[in-house]
Steps between C-alpha positions, in 0.01 A plus 500: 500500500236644247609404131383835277301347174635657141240766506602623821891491387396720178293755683801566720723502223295774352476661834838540496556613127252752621716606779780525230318644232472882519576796327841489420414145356341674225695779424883293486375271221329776254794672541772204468301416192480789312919605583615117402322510141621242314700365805151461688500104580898498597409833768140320597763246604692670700213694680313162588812336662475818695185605551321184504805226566634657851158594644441107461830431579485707801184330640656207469812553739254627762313220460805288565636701756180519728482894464658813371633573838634130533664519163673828573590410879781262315665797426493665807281532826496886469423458072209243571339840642690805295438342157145334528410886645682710180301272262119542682605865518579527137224280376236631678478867665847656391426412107299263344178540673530900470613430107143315483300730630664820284505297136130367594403908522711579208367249261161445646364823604748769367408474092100539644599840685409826377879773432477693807416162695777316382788718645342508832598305789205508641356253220787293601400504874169397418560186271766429766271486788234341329728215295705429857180473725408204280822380493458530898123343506617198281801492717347411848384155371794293384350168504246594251802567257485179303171598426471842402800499260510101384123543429410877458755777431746226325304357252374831374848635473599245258173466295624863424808421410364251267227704360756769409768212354240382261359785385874577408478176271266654249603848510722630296835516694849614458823335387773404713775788511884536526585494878629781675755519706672218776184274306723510176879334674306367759145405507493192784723697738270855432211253567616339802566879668155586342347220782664660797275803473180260563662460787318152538884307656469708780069424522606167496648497805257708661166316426609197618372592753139506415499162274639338797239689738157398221654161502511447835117657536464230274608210717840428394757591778729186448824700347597268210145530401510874576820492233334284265198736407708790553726379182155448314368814582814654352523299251099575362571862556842489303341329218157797471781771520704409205205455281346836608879637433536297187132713376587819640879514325362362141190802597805766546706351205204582251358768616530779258790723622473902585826697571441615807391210711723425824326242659316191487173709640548666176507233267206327621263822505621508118424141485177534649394788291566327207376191580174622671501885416360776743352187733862347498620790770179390715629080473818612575474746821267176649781254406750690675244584775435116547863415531607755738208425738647142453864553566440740836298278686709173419767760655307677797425186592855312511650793650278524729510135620893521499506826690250368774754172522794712520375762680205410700426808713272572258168283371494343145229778412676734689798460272267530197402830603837590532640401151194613301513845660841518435473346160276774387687827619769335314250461172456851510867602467421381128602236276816660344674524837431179612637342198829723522567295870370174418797412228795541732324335788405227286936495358574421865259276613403278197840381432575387888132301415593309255796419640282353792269325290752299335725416854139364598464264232819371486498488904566106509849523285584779780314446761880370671655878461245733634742796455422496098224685610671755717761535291302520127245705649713784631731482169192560283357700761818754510491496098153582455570771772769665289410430125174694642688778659708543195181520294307766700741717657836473351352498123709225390836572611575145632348317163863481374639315772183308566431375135767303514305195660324286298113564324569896710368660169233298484373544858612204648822579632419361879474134334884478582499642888223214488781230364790670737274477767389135458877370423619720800235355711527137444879516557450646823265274639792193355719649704322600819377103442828390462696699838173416686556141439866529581429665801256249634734251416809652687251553845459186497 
């Protein structure tokens, strides 16, 4: 068994905040920041537990489970496929890596074009194709991941970041504000919601694949060591994204306000422009540039890898081909319709992750009544289902009945289908134990 040095352990921990680290990472925190006001640090909070907390979290239970697929199978034979499928699908060519490609045009190319260029989809074709066939080219090689992002694309991205945070130091900036809205009653719980749009839990899950893939390149196959570095690489990545998010919400927090900004894209192109002016929109279109390109081939390439396990009638590359292709038609549909899907998808599925996450590291107090899994998961499962249904197409006509459960108003209303379930399970299991042991002792 090969035993990875310290250096090697931090360039895949920043090979995986890399993977994590995209465009949505720097919008949510601007945005958070800015909204909370005054309430910034108790929101920053919140979004970290979230955004940064359950993505290491997350690695960890597939690192003690020996896989994603393993980990869900304890639910069911029939989830361990369904459930590891939904989340690849949603983090790579159904949303995320489509919302990559679209923001990296509309922040990094879009402000450059001329009026009549900018309303044309054809300009949106082209960045497409060009910004995907890298994605594709960079794609084809994942062993040389730990070195082009711990060692190239990474390090630039955050040398950035710090560039722009320190420049921020000695410019005049703004005050903190009153906040607005769910960041006044509740900043830690409007936080913690804040983190599910990075989408990072469900990542979590997904790139475990690829740590444990580069460590094994590396030498180490032995699966407690395979756990072991896993947890550090989550860890070292954990620790880089709350810092970055910890910058970016203090960024949004004093940036000076306007009255019609709706988005955390927004406030750092006013940020930018007052920090750097004219040049600032140039800094910022390469920033978001950088991290896209960064995000969609952490995600070509796990998708690709889990795809060509699950489904291996087609080649590894084969399957690249596939998802970038696909990735990019969906690009063009444009960022504002992506978005629109991406937050009910994310109501239903994030929930029934976290859920997962926690069973998985609390599997040796339960590991004796293996239907806590079945029975939790399909009890959060069936209440993400509805709470989302009443949200998009019944317009709230069920929140009456249904904020009657505990932390509902505050978005966390599956927390006790999560109890139920747990309770429900572990009582079963007693009592299956118990007639099972009766009955063996009445045969013989």
């Amino acid at each position: 068994m090969n035993h990875l040095t310290k250096k090697e352990i931090i360039l895949i921990s920043i090979m995986l905040f890399s993977m994590f680290f995209g465009a949505g990472n720097l919008i949510f925190p601007p945005f958070l920041g800015q909204s909370a006001g005054n309430n910034l640090w108790l929101s920053l909070a919140g979004f970290i537990l979230s955004a940064a907390g359950l993505p290491i979290l997350g690695v960890m239970a597939v690192a003690k489970a020996g896989g994603f697929q393993a980990l869900a199978g304890r639910v069911h034979p029939s989830f361990a496929f369904l459930f590891p499928f939904l989340i690849y699908l949603s983090i790579g060519p159904g949303l995320a890596i489509p919302r990559a490609g679209s923001l990296a045009y509309e922040m990094g190319a879009l402000p450059f074009l001329s009026t009549d260029l900018k309303g044309s989809p054809l300009a949106l074709a082209i960045y497409t194709l060009a910004f995907f066939g890298v994605v594709f080219w960079l794609s084809l090689s994942p062993s040389k991941l730990v070195d082009r992002f711990s060692k190239l694309l990474t390090p630039f991205l955050l040398a950035m970041i710090a560039v722009i945070f320190i420049k921020s130091l000695f410019t005049p900036m703004n005050t903190l504000q009153a906040p607005e809205g769910n960041y006044g009653p509740n900043p830690t719980f409007q936080g913690f919601l804040d983190g599910y749009l990075t989408m990072d839990a469900l990542a979590a899950l997904a790139f475990g694949i690829v740590i444990a893939n580069t460590l094994k390149a590396k030498g180490v196959h032995e699966e407690k060591s395979l756990s072991i570095y896993m947890m550090y690489a989550g860890l070292g990545a954990g620790l880089l994204l709350s810092l970055i998010y910890l910058a970016l919400g203090y960024l949004g927090a004093v940036t000076p306000h306007a009255a019609d900004t709706e988005n955390g894209a927004q406030i750092l192109t006013l940020l930018m422009n007052h920090l750097f002016g004219a040049g600032g929109t140039i800094l910022l279109g390469l920033l978001f540039t950088l991290a896209c390109l960064c995000v969609s081939i952490g995600l070509v390439i796990s998708c690709s890898q889990f795809f060509n396990t699950a489904l291996p009638w087609l080649s590894y590359k084969e399957w690249a081909t596939v998802l970038t292709v696909w990735s990019m038609v969906i690009a063009n549909l444009g960022l504002t319709q992506i978005l629109k899907v991406s937050v009910p998808v994310l109501g239903i599925l994030y929930p029934i992750a976290i859920i997962l996450i926690i069973l998985a590291l609390a599997h040796r107090y339960i590991a004796a009544a293996p239907t806590v899994y079945t029975i939790t998961v399909v009890l959060v499962g069936l209440f993400s289902l509805i709470d989302t249904a009443n949200t998009v197409f019944f317009a709230g006509k069920w929140s009456s009945v249904l904020s009657g459960l505990p932390l509902y108003n505050e978005g966390l209303g599956w927390i006790t289908p999560a109890i139920v379930g747990i309770l429900a399970g572990n009582v079963f299991d007693k009592i299956r134990h118990t007639w099972n042991t009766h009955t063996e002792k009445d045969v013989a």
